[in-house]
N, CA, C and O of each residue as an XYZ file, in Angstrom:
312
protein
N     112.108     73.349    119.457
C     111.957     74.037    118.188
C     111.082     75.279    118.353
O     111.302     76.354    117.795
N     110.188     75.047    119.080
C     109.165     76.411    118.901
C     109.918     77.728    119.834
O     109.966     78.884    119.415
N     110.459     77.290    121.125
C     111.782     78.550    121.346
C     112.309     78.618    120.785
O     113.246     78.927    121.522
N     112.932     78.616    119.355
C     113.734     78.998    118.576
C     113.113     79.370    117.597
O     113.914     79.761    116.748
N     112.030     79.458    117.247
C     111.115     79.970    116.293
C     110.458     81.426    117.531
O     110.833     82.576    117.306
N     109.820     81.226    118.342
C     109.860     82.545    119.085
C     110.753     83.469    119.542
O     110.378     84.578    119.924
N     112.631     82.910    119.543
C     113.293     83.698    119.990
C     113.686     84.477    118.596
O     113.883     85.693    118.589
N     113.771     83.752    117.547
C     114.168     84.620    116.148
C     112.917     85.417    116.283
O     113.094     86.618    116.492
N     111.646     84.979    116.204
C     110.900     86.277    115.684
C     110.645     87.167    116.430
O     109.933     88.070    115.989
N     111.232     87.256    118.124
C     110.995     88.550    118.917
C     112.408     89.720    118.025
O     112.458     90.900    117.680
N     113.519     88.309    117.965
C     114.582     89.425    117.851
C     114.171     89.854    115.792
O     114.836     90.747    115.266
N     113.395     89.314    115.190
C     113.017     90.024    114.090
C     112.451     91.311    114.325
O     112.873     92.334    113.785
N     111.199     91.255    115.381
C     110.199     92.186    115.438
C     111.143     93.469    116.274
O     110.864     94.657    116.107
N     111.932     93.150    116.901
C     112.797     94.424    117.682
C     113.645     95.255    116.878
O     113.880     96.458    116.994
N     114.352     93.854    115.478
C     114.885     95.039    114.282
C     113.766     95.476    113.633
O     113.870     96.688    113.444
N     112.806     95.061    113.232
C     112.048     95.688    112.602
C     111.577     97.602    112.858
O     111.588     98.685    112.274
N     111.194     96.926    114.206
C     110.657     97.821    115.284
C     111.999     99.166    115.456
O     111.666    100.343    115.322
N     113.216     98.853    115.705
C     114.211     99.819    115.506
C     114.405    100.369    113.986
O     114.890    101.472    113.737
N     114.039     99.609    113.183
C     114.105    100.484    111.777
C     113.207    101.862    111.500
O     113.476    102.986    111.077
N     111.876    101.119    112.006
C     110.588    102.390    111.755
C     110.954    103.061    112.853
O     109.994    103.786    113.115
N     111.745    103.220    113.593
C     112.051    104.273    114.569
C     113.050    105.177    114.470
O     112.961    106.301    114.965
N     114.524    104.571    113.541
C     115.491    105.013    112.870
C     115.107    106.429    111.466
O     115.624    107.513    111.194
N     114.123    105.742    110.989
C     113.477    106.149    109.657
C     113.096    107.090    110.106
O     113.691    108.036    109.590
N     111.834    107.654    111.398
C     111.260    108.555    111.456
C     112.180    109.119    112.264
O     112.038    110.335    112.132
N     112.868    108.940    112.873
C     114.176    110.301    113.561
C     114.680    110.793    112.424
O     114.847    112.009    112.335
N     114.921    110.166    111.642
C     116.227    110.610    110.328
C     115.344    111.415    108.834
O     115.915    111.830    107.825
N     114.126    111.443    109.059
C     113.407    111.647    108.021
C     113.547    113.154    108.089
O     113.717    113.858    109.084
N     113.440    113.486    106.848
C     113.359    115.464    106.341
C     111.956    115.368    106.099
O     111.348    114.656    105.301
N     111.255    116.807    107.516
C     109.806    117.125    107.043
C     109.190    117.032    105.631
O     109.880    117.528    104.741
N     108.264    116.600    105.348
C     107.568    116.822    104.180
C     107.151    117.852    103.807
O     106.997    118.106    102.612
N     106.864    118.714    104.820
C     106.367    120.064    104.999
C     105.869    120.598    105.961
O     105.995    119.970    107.012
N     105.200    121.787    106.017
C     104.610    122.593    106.720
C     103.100    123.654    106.575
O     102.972    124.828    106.227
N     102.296    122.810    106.935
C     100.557    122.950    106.608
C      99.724    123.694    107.633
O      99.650    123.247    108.778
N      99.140    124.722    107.311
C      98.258    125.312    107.562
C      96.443    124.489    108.042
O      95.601    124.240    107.179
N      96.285    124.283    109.188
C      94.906    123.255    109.239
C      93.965    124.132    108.989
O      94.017    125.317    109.316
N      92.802    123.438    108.226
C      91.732    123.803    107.530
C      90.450    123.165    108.383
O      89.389    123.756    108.180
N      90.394    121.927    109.403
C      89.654    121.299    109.985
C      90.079    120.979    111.535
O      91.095    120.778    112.200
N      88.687    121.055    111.686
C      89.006    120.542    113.576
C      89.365    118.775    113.448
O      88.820    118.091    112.582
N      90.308    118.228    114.404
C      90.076    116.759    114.691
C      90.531    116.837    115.913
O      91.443    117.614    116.197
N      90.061    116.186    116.642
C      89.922    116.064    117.959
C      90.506    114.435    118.324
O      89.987    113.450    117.798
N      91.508    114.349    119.175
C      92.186    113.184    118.789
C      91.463    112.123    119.730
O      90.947    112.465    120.795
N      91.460    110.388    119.114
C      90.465    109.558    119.519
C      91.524    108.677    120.523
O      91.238    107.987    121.502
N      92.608    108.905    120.026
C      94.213    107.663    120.723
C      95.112    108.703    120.805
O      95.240    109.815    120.293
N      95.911    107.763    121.889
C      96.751    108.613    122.847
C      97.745    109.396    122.108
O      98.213    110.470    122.487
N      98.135    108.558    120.639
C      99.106    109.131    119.633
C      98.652    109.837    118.616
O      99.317    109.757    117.584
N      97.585    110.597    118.606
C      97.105    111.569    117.957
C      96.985    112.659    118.795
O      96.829    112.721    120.014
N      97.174    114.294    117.162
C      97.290    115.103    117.745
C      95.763    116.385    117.586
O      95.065    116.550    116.585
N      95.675    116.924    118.605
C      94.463    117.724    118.331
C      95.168    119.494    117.458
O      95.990    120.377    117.706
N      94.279    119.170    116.515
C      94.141    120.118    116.209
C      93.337    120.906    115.697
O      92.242    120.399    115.455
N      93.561    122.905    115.199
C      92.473    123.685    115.011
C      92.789    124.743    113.908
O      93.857    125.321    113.705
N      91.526    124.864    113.205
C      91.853    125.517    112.270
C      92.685    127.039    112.175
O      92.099    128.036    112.596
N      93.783    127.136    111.723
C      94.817    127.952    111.642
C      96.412    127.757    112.594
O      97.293    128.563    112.896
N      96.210    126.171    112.867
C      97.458    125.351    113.520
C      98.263    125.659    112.414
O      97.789    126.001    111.331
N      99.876    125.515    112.725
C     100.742    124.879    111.631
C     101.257    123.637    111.905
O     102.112    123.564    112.787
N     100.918    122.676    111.345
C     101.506    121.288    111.366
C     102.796    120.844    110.634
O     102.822    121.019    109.416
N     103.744    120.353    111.173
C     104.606    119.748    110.553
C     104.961    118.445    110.013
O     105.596    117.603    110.648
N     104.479    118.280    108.673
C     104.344    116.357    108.530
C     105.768    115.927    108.271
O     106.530    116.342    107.398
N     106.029    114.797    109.421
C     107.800    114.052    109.109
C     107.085    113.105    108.810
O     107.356    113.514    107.681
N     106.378    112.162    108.652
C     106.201    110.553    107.922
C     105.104    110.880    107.436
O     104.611    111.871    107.976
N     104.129    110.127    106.068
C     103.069    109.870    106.037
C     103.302    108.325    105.679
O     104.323    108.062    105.044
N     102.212    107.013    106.129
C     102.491    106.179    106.291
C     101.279    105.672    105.344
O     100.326    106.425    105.149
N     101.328    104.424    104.777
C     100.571    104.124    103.791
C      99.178    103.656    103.944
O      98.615    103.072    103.019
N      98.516    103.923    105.242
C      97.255    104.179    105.452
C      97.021    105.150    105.238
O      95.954    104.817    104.722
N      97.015    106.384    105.117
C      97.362    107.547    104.680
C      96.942    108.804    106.086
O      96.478    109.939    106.193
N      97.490    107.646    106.996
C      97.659    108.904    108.350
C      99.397    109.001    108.570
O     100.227    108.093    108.610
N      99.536    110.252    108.672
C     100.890    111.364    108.923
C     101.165    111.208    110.491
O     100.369    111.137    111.427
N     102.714    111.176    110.457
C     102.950    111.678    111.958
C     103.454    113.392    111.760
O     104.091    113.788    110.784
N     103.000    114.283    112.935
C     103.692    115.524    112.459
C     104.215    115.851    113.686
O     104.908    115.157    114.430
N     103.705    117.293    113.866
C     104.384    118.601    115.379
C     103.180    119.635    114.546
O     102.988    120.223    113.481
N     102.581    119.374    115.843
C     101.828    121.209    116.065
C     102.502    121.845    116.311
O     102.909    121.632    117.453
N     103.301    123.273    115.476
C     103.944    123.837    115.702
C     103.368    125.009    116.905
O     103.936    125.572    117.840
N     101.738    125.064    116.284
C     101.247    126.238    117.082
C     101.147    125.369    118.822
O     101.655    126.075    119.692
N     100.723    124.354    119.214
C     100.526    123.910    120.091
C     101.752    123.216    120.934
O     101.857    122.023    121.218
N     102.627    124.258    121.250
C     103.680    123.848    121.491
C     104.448    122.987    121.216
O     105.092    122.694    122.224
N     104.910    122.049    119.836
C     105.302    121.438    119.045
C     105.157    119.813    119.374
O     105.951    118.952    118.995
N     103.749    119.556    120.307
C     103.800    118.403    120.485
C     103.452    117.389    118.949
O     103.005    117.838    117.893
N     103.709    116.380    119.156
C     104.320    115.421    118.219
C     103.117    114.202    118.342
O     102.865    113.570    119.368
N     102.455    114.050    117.022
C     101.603    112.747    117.095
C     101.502    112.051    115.910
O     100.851    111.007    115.861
C-alpha cells in the first residue's frame, strides 16, 4: 500500500510541477518596469538588479515575489 500511495503522489507532484511550468511559458508579460532600487540577489533564481534596469514581469506569485527578464542585463530571467 504505501508504494502505491508514493507512486500516485510522485506522479501527482510531476503534473503539478508541469502545470506551473506550462503556465509560466504561456503567460503574457504583465509588464515592463523601470527599477527604482538596488537588490542584490541572495538564491541562485534571483535576479540582480540596478536602478534604471528594465524588468520584465511574466508571473507574480502569491508571496508577492515576480519572475521577470532584465531586459537591460542581457535578458537574463529570474
Amino acid at each position: 500500500m504505501t508504494k502505491s500511495i508514493v507512486s500516485s503522489s510522485a506522479k501527482a507532484w510531476e503534473q503539478q510541477n508541469s502545470a506551473y511550468e506550462v503556465l509560466e511559458e504561456e503567460a503574457k508579460p504583465l509588464g515592463s518596469y523601470k527599477v527604482i532600487a538596488t537588490y542584490s540577489p541572495t538564491l541562485a533564481d534571483e535576479l540582480d538588479i540596478q536602478p534604471g534596469d528594465t524588468v520584465t514581469i511574466l508571473v507574480e506569485y502569491d508571496d508577492g515575489w515576480v519572475q521577470g527578464i532584465n531586459e537591460t542585463r542581457g535578458g537574463i530571467k529570474g
